[in-house]
N, C-alpha and C positions, 0 to 999 in steps of 0.2 A: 493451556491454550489449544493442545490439541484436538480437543474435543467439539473447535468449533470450525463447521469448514465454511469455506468460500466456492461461489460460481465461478469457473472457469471461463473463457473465451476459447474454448479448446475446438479445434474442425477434424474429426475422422480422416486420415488422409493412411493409404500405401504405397510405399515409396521405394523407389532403389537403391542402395546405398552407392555412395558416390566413392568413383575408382581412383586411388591415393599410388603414386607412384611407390618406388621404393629409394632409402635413406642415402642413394649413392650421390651427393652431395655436401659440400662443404656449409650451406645454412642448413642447420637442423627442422628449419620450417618450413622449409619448398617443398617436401612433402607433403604437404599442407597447403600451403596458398597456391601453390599448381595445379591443384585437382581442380576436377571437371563436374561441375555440379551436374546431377542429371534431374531436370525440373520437369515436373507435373501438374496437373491438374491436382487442385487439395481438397476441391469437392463438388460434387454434382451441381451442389447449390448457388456455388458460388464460381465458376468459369474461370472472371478474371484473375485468382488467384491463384499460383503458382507455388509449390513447397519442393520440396528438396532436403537430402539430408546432407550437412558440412559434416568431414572427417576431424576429427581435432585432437591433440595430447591431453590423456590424463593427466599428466604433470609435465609443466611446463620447462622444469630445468632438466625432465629426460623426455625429451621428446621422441626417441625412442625407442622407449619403451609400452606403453597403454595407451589405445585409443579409445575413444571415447566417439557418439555422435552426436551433432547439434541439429536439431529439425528448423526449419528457418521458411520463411515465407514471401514473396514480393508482389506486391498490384503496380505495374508499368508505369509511370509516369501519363497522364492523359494525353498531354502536350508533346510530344515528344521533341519539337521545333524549339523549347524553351527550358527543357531539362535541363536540371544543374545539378544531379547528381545523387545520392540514397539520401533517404531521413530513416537512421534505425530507431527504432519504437522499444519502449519496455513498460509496462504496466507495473512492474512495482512486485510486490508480493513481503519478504523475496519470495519465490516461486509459485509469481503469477505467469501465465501460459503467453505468449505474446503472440500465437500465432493469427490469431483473430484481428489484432489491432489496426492493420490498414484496412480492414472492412470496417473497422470505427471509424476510420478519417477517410473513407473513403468518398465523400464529399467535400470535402476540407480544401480550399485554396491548394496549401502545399501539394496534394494528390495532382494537382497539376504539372506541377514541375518535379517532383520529384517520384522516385522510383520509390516507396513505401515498402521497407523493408522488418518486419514481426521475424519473432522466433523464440522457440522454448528454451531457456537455458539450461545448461546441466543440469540433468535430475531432473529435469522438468518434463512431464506430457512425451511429446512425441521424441526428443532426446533421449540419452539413454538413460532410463530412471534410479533416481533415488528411491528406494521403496523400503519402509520401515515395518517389521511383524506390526500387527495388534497390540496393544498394551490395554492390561484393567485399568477401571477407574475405580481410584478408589475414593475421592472426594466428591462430598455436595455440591449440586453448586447451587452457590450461597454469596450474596455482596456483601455480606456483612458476617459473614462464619467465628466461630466460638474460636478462643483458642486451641482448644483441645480438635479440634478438627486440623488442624498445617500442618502436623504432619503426617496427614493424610495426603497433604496438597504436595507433599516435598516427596513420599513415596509414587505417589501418580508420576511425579517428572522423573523421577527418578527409574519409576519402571519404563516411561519413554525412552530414555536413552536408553536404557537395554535394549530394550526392540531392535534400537536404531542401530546397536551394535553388533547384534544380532544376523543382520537380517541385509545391512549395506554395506558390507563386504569392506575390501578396498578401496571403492569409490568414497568414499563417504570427507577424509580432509582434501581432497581436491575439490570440492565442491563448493566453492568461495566466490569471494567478490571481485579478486583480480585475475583468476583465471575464467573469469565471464568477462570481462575486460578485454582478453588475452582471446578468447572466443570470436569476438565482434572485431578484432584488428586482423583474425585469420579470414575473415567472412568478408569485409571491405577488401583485403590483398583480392580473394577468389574474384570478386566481383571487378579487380578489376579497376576497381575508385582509388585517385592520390588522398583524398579524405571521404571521411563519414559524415554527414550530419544526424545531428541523434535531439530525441523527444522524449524523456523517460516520466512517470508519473511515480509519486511515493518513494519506497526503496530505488526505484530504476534513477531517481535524482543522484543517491549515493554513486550508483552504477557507473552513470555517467561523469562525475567526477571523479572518479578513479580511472575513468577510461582518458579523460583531457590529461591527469597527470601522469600515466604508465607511456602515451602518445600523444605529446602534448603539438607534432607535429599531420597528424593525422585526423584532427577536430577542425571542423569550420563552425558551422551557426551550430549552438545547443543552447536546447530551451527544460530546465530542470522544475516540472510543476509540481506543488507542494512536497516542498524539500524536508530531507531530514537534516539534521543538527549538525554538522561535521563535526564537532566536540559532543555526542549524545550516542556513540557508536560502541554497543547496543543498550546496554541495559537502561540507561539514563533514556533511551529516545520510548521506550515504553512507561516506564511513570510518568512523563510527562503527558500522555495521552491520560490519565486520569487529571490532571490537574487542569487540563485545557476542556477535559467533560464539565468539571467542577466550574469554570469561568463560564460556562455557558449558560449553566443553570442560574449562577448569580444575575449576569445578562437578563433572561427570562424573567426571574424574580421583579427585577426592578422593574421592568414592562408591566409583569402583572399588576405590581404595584400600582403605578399608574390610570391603570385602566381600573380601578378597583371597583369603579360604582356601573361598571359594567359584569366582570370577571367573579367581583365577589369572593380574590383568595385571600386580601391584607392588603390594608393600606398603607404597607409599608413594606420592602424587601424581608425584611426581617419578619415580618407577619407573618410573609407568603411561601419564607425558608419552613418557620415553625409548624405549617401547617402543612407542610411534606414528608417532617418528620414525624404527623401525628398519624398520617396515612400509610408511614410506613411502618408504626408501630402497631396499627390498628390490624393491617394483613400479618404482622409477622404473628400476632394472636390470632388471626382467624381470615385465611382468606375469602375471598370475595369472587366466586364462578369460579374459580382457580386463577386467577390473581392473585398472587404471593408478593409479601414487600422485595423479595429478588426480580421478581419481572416485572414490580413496579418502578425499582430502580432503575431497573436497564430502560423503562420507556419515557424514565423524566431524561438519561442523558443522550436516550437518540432525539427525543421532541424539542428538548433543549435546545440542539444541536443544530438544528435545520430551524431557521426563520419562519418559512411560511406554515410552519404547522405549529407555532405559537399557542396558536386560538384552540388547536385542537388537545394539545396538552394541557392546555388550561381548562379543559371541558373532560380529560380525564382526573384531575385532581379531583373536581368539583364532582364529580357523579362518584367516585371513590369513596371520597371523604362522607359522602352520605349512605354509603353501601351498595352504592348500586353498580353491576356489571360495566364495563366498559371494553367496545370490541377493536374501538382505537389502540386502547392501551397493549391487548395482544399483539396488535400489526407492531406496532414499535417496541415492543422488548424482544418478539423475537426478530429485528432485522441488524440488532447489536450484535447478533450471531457472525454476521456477513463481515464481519469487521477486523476477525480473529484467525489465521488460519494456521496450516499444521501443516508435515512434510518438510519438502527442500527449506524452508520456513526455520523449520529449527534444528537446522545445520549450517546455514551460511549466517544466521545470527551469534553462533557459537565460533565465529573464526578470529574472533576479540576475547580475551578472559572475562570470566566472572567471577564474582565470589563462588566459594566453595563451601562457605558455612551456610549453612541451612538459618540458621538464629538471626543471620543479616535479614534475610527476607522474613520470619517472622514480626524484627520491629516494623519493617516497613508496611506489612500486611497489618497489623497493629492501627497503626498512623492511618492508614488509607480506607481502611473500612469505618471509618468514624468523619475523617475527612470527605472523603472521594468515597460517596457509597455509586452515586450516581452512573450509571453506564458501563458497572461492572468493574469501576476501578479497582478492585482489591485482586483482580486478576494480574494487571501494569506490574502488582511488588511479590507476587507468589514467585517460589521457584521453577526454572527450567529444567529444560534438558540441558542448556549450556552450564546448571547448576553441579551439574555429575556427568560435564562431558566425558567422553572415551579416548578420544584421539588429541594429538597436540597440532595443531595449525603450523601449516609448514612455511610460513611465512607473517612476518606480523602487517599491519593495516598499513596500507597506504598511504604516505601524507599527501594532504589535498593540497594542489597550488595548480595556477594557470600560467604557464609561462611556455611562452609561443603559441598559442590559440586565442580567436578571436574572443572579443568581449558575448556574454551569453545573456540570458533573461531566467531569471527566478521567477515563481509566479505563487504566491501566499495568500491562503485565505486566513481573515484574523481568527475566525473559529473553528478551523479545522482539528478535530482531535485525534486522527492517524497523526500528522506530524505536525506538534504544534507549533502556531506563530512567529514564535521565537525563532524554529531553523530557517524561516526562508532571508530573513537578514542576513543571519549568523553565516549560511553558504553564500550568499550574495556578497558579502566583507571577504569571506575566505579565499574568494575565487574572482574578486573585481568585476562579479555582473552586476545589470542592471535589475534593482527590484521592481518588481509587479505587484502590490496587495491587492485584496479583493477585498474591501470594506464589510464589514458587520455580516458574514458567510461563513456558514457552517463546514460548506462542500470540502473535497476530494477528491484531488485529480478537476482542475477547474475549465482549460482548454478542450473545446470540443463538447462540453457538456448544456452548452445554451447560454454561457455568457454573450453577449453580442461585443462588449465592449474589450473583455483578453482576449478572445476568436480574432478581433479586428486589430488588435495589437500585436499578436503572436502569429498573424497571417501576416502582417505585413513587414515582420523579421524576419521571418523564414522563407518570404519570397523575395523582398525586394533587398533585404539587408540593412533596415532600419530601424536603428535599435528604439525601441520605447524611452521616456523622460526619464532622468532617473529619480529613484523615488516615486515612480510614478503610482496611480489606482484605478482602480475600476468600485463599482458597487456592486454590491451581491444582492442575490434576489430578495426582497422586500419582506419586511415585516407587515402582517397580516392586519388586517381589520380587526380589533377583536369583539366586535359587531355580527360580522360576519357565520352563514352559518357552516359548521363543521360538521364532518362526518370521517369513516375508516377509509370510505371510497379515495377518498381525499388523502390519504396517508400512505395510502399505497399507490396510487398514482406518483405522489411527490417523488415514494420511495424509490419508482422503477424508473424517475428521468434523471438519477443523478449520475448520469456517463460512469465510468471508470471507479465510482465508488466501492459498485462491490466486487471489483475484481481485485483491489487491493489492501494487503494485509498491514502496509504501513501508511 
């Protein structure tokens, strides 16, 4: 996984570190929540935005002992006559940058009323970093790889975690999911606020329900967009991202199906399956401009994925299957790149056990490249770094519950494949919010990204305190003409408006 990075929201900022009393105190954190932020300008570009760096414990049962810094970021309430207080933001990752995210919503209803508050979490960007050496590769990458290639794939993770041990010192088991928890209840004390309200996208869902149950007095309104699993925490929450590829292509299939005496793949899902498998037989013999059956895999499970470019993956299969180039098919196999990423990533995934046998993920890589070739699933069951972790997590996972914070909003898309369908129930049950679906939607991260209909739901939770129906839906953006004409222009456009998508890893 390392191998595939992700776009940041990351802003250049230099800052002062902010001046931390000394321990002469009976709370071990008023050293801490006392301090005096000193805020700045974060970038030429951008004026309104303000950053600062919070002091914080390396570990939080010695506080002190190690500090640590958190880069943090705030855009003022617009309103300030109608302020109700912070919305902290998390992008997801885990170690996505969050310092950009109130310039996402910086048009957003909420930006009105509240004070939009981004920030890098440990290890993260402008925090104090996690940094892992270099590690070789020593695997293909391949969707569908031999056996005789895994353990190649298990020496690659395996010389990642060396790296990581290598190279991240001490920091590296403090670098979890309740001590970023523990981070944002020292950043709400500074500020000064009796609670937070918070906005996380992908992992920052996990974030924030860890954060309701370590303070469950400290949470008002939270809105968790395309949740992960609370039972799927970690490894089960990455296979499933191969099977929720795989659900999407079936989707596709029957479409195409349908549309046959236009498309021309099969008049029948099952035609239209067989004839992806003969495209991907036909590149793994010989590719086509350099179109390989691996980057044609990876472009049936991003085209799959996303509705409106139906037509155009249909018009890749069809120009393939006859030999002929397709400049579509490039754009979508490498934007499955954006989807994977590496760093803080695969350290706060490893704060959960995994298996330690290597042969575990063999069957599964077994299973999944024959099942799930699509979208690069044979990645989801390969091993980690968590597979040959180094350090022992100094605390085990959190249980999720809500008790004493208000009721919240889930928001799920059914084809979203960072975190599939399933968790945004499964956290909505766990936690007594209200669910949001977003009908027949590929997307990621869905608030803020041009829904009109969760924008208008989730603006008016977050301002006025009105929870959505329960159960309730919205529709995702429309399936195509397949009339209609296609082109790449068209695939990368779709690709560059999907908000929050590729800033996040889960």
């Amino acid at each position: 996984m390392r191998r595939y990075v992700s776009v940041g929201l990351a802003l250049v900022t230099t800052l002062a570190t902010a001046v931390v009393p000394s321990f002469a105190t009976a709370d071990p954190l008023a050293p801490y929540t006392s301090q005096q932020l000193a805020w700045k300008q974060c970038s030429q570009n951008v004026p309104s935005l303000e950053c600062a760096d919070l002091v914080v414990p390396l570990d939080y049962s010695r506080p002190d002992a190690d500090r640590i810094s958190v880069r943090v970021s705030r855009l003022k309430a617009l309103d300030q006559a109608r302020r109700r207080g912070i919305l902290v933001l998390n992008p997801g990752g885990p170690g996505g940058s969050g310092i950009g995210m109130p310039i996402f919503l910086a048009k957003s209803a909420p930006a009105q009323v509240y004070d939009l508050v981004g920030f890098d979490p440990r290890g993260v960007g402008g925090s104090t970093a996690l940094a892992c050496q270099p590690a070789p590769d020593f695997a293909t990458a391949d969707t569908r790889p031999p056996d005789s290639e895994f353990p190649k794939w298990a020496a690659e993770a395996r010389a990642a975690e060396d790296a990581c041990r290598r190279a991240a010192g001490g920091i590296r088991p403090y670098i979890n999911t309740p001590n970023t928890a523990r981070d944002m209840d020292v950043l709400r004390a500074v500020l000064k606020e009796e609670k937070l309200n918070y906005l996380g996208y992908s992992y920052g869902t996990y974030l924030g329900a860890v954060y309701g149950s370590l303070f469950p007095q400290r949470l008002d309104r939270s809105v968790l967009d395309s949740s992960v699993h609370p039972e799927w925490i970690w490894r089960e929450q990455f296979r499933a991202q191969a099977v929720a590829y795989r659900r999407n292509v079936d989707q596709w299939a029957a479409w195409a199906a349908q549309h046959n005496a236009v498309l021309k793949l099969g008049a029948t899902p099952q035609e239209v399956l067989a004839g992806l498998e003969a495209v991907a037989a036909s590149l793994a013999a010989k590719p086509v401009a350099g179109q390989t059956r691996t980057t044609f895999d990876a472009a049936v499970g991003v085209g799959a994925r996303y509705r409106p470019l139906w037509a155009e993956l249909a018009a890749v299969v069809g120009q393939l299957a006859t030999g002929t180039a397709s400049e579509s098919a490039r754009v979508l196999a490498e934007s499955v790149r954006s989807e994977l990423v590496p760093g803080v990533f695969s350290t706060v995934i490893c704060e959960v056990d995994w298996p330690a046998d290597a042969e575990t993920y063999f069957e599964d890589m077994r299973v999944f490249r024959e099942r799930y070739p699509y979208g690069f699933g044979v990645v989801r069951a390969a091993p980690t770094t968590c597979t040959y972790r180094s350090f022992t997590p100094p605390e085990p996972a959190v249980e999720l519950k809500r008790n004493g914070y208000p009721v919240g909003v889930v928001v799920q898309a059914e084809g979203d494949t960072q975190t599939r369908y399933e968790g945004g129930p499964a956290m909505a049950t766990q936690l007594g919010h209200q669910l949001l679906t977003v009908r027949d939607e590929g997307k990621h991260g869905i608030y803020g990204s041009g829904n009109k209909c969760v924008d208008r739901e989730i603006d008016h939770y977050l301002v006025d305190g009105v929870l959505p129906d329960s159960s309730s839906s919205c529709a995702g953006d429309p399936r195509p003409d397949p009339t209609a004409a296609v082109s790449a222009a068209h695939v990368r456009s779709y690709l560059d408006s999907r908000g929050l998508a590729a800033f996040t890893g889960l």
